[in-house]
C-alpha positions as a Markdown table, in Angstrom:
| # | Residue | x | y | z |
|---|---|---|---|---|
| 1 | Unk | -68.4 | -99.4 | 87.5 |
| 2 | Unk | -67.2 | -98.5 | 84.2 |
| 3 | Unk | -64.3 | -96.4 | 83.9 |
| 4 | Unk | -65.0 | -92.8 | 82.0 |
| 5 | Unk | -63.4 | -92.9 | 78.2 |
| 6 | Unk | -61.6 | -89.6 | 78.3 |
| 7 | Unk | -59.6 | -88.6 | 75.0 |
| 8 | Unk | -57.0 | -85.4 | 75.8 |
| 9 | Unk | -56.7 | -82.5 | 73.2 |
| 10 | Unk | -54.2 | -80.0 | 73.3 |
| 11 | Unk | -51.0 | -78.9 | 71.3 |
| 12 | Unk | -48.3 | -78.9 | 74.4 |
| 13 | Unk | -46.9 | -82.2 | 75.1 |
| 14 | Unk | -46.1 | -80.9 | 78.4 |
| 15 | Unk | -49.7 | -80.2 | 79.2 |
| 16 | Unk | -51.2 | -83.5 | 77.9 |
| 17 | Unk | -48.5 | -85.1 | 80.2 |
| 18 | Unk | -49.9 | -83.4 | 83.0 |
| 19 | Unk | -53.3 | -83.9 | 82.7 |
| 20 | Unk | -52.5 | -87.3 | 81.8 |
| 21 | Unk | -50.8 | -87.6 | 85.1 |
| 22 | Unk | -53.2 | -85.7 | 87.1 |
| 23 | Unk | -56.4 | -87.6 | 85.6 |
| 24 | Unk | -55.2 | -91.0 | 84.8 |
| 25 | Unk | -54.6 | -92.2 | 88.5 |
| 26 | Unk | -58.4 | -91.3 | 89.2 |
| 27 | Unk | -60.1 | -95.1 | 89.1 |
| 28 | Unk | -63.3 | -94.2 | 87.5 |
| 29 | Unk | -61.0 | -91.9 | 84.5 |
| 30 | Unk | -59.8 | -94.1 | 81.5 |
| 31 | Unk | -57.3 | -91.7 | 79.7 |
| 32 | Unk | -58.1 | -93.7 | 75.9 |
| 33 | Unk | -56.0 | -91.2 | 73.6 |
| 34 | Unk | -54.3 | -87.9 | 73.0 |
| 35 | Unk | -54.7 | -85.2 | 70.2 |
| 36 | Unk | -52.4 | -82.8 | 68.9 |
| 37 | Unk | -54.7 | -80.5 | 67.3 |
| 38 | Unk | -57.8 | -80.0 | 66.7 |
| 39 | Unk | -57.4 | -81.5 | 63.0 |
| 40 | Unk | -56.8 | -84.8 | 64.6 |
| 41 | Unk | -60.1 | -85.1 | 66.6 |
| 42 | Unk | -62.3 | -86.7 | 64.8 |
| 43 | Unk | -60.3 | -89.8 | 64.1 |
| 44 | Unk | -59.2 | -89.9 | 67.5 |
| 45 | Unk | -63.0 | -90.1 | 68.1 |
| 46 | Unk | -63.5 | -92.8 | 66.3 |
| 47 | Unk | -60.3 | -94.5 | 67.4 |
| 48 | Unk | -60.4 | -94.4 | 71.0 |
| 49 | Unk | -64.7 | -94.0 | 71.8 |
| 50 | Unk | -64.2 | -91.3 | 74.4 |
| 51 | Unk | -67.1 | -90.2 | 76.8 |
| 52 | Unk | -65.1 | -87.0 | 77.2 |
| 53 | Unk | -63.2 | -85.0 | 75.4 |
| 54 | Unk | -61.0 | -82.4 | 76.9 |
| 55 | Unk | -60.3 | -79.9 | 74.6 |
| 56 | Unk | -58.2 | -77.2 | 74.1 |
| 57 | Unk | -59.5 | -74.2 | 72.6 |
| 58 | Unk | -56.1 | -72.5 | 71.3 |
| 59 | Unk | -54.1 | -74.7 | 68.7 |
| 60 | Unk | -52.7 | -74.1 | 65.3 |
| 61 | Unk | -54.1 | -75.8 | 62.6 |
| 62 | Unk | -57.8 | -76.6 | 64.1 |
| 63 | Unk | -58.9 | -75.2 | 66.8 |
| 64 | Unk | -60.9 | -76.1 | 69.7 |
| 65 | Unk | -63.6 | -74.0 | 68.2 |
| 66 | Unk | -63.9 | -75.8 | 65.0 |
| 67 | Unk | -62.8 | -79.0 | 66.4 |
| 68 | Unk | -66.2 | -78.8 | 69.2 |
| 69 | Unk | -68.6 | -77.7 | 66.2 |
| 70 | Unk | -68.1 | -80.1 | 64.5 |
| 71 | Unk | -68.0 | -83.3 | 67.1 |
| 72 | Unk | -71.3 | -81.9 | 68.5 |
| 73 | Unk | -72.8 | -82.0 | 64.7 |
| 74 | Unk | -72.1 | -86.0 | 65.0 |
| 75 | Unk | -74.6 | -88.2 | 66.0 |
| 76 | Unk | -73.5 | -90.0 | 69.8 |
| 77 | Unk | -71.1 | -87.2 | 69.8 |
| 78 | Unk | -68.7 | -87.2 | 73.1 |
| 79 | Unk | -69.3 | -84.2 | 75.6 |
| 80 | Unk | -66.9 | -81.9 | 75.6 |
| 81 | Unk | -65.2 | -80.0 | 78.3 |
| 82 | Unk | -63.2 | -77.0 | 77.2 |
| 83 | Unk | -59.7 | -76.1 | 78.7 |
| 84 | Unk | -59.0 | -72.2 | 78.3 |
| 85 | Unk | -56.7 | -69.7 | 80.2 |
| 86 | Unk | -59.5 | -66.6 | 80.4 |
| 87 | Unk | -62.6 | -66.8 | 82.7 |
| 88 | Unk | -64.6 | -64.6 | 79.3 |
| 89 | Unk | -63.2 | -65.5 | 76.2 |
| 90 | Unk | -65.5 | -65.2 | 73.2 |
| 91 | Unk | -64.1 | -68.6 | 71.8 |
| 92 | Unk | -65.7 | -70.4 | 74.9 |
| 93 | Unk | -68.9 | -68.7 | 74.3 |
| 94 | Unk | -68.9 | -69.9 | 70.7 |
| 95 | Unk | -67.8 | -73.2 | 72.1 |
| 96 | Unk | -70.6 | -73.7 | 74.7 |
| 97 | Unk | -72.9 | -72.3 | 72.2 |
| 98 | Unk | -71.7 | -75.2 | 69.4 |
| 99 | Unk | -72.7 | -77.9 | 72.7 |
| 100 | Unk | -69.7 | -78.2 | 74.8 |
| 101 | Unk | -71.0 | -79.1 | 78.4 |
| 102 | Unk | -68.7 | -76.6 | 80.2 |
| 103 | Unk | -65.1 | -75.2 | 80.4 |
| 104 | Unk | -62.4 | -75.6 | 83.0 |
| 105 | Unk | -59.8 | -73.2 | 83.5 |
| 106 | Unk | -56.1 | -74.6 | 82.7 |
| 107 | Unk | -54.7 | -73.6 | 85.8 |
| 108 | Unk | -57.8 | -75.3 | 87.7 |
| 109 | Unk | -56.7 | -77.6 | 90.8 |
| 110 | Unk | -56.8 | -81.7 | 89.7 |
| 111 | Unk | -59.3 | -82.4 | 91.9 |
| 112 | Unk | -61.7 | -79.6 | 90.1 |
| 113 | Unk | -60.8 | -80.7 | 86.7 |
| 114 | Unk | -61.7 | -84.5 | 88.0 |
| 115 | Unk | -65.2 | -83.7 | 89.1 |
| 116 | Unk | -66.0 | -81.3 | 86.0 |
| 117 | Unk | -65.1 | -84.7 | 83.9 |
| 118 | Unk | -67.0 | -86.7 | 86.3 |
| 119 | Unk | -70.3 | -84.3 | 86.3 |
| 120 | Unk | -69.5 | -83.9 | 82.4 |
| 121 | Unk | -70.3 | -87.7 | 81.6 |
| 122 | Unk | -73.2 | -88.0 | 84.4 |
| 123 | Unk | -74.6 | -85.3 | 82.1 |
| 124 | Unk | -74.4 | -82.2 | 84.1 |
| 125 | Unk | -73.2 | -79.0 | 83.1 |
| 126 | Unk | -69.6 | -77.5 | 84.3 |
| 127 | Unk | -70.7 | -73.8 | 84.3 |
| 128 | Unk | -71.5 | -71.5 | 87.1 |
| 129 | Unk | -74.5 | -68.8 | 87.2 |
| 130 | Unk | -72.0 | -66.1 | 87.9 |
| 131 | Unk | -69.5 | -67.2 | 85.0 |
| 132 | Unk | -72.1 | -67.4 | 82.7 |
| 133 | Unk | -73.6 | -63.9 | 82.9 |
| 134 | Unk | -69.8 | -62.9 | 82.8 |
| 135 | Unk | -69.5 | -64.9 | 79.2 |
| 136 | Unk | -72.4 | -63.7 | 78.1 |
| 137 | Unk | -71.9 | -60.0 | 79.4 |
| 138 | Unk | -68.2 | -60.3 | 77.4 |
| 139 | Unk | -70.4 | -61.2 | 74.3 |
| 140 | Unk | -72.7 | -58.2 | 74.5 |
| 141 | Unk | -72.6 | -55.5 | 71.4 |
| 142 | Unk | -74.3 | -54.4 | 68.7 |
| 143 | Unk | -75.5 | -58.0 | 67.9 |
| 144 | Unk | -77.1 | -57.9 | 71.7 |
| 145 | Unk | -80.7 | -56.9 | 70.9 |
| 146 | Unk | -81.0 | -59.3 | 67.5 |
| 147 | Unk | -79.5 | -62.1 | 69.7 |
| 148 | Unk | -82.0 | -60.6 | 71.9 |
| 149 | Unk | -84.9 | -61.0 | 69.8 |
| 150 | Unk | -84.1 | -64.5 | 67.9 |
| 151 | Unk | -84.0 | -65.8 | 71.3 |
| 152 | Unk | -87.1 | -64.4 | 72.5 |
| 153 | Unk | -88.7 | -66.1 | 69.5 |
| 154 | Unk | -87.1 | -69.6 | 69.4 |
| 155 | Unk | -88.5 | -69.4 | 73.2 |
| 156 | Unk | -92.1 | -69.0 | 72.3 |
| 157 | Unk | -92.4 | -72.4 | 71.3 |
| 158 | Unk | -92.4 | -73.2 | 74.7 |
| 159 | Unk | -95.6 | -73.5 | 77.0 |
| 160 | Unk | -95.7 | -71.6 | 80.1 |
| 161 | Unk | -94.2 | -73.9 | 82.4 |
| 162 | Unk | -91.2 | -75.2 | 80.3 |
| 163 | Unk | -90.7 | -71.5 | 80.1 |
| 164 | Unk | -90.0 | -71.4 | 83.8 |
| 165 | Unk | -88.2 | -74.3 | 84.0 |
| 166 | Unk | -86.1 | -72.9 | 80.8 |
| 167 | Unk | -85.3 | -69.7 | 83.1 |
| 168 | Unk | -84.5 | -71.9 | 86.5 |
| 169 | Unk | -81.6 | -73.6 | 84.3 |
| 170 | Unk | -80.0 | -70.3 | 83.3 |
| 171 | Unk | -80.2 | -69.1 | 86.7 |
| 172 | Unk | -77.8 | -72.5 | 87.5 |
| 173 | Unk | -80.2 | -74.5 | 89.4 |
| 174 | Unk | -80.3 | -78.0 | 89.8 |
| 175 | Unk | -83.2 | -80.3 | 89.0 |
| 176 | Unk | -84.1 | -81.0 | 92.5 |
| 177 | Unk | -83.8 | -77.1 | 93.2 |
| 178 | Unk | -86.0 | -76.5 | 90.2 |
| 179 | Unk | -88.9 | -78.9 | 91.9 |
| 180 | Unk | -88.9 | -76.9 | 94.7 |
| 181 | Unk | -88.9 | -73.3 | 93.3 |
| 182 | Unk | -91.6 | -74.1 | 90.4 |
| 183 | Unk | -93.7 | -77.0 | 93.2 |
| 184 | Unk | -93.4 | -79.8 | 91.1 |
| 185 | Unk | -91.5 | -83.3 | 91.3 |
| 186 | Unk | -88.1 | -83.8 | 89.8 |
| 187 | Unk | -89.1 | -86.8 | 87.1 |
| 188 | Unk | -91.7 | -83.9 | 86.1 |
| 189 | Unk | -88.3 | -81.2 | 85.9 |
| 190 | Unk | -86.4 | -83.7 | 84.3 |
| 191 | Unk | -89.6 | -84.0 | 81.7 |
| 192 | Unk | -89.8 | -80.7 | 81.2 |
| 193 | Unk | -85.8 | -80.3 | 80.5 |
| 194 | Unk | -86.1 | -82.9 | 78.0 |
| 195 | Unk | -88.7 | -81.0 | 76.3 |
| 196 | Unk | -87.2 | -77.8 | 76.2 |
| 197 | Unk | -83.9 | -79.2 | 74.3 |
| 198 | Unk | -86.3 | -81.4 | 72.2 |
| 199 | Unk | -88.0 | -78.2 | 71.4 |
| 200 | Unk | -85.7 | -76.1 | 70.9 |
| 201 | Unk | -82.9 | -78.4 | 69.0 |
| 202 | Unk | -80.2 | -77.9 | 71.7 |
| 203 | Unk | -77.8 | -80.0 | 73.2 |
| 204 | Unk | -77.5 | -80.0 | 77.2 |
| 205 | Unk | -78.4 | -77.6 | 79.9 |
| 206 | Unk | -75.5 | -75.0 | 78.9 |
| 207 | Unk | -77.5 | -73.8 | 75.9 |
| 208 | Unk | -80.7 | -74.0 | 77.5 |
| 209 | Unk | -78.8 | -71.1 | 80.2 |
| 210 | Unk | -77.1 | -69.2 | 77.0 |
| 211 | Unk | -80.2 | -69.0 | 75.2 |
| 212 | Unk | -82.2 | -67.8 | 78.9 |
| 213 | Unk | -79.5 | -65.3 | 79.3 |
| 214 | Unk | -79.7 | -64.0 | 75.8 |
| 215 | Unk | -83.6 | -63.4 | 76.0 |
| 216 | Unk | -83.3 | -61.7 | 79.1 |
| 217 | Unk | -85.3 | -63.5 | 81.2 |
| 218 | Unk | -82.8 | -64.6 | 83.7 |
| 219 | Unk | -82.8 | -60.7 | 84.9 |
| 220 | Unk | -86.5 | -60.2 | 84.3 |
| 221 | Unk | -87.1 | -63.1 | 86.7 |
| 222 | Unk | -84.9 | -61.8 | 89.5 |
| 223 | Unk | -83.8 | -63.9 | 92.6 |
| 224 | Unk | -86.8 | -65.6 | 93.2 |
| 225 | Unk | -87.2 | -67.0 | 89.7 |
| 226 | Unk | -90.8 | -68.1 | 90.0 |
| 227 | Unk | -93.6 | -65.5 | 89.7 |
């Protein structure tokens, strides 16, 4: 099995240490480098070859922010999982919107941080339903309803039925949940996934929910999801 490349990026020594400590032990983890800054994350990229990054949001010179935008502008860019001390911080919004995969609290239990790395680099999102309607409910203002409406119309490029699969994602289910709701198989979910980011120029799952969420549709579909 080969190990996950995971490159750490934060500005406390003491907290690199620790999750060096906490994630390096894990057989399947491959801690290949440390960053300082955000500033230093692109050579580190290229130095080391991570699968992962784990990023810190909150650092001096470069932040998280920037540093995310512009790894996931890279061709074969790393995911990114994004370390923060708030549950609804407008910087992680902003992150997950630029492509990170999914955020982990810093004062999240090892084993957690572990399996958001491991789901991270199998290519599954680290974001829950309920913390992404309260991101998204923390970004609401008077941008809402033209976020509202560019949504709505990058989402009419889709047919009826990527539509509904778009709308299952934001509500947080998996692909095998997805076949069930919407009665189809899950190599035709996992088509229809890969359509809707072709489509719609996005990155993972996370931005298929954010932009869901920012239409409205995850509401208008209620509990059920399929109509």
């Amino acid at each position: 099995m080969t190990a996950i490349r995971l490159l750490l990026v934060d500005d406390d020594p003491l907290v690199r240490a620790g999750l060096s400590l906490m994630l390096g032990g894990a057989d399947d983890i491959e801690i290949v480098g440390e960053a300082a800054d955000g500033a230093e994350v692109e050579a580190a990229v290229d130095r080391t070859g991570p699968h992962v990054v784990l990023m810190d949001i909150r650092m001096p010179a470069v932040d998280g922010l920037t540093a995310t935008e512009r790894l996931r502008a890279r061709p074969d860019a790393p995911q990114i999982v994004v370390l923060t001390t708030f549950h609804a911080d407008e910087q992680v919004l902003r992150a997950l919107r630029a492509g990170a995969a999914g955020f982990v609290l810093k004062d999240t239990p090892p084993a957690e941080i572990l399996d958001a790395v491991r789901r991270v680099a199998a290519g599954d999102p680290v974001l829950s339903p309920v913390v992404t309607r309260q991101l998204v409910e923390h970004a609401v203002g008077n941008a809402a309803d033209t976020r509202k409406a560019r949504a709505r119309e990058r989402l009419a490029a889709l047919n009826d039925r990527e539509r509904e699969v778009a709308v299952a994602v934001g509500r947080g289910l998996a692909n095998a949940e997805i076949a069930t709701a919407l009665y189809m198989s899950v190599a035709t979910v996992k088509t229809h996934v890969s359509r809707v980011l072709a489509k719609l120029d996005l990155n993972n799952r996370v931005q298929i929910a954010l932009l869901a969420y920012d239409a409205g549709l995850v509401e208008e579909a209620g509990p059920g999801g399929h109509r």
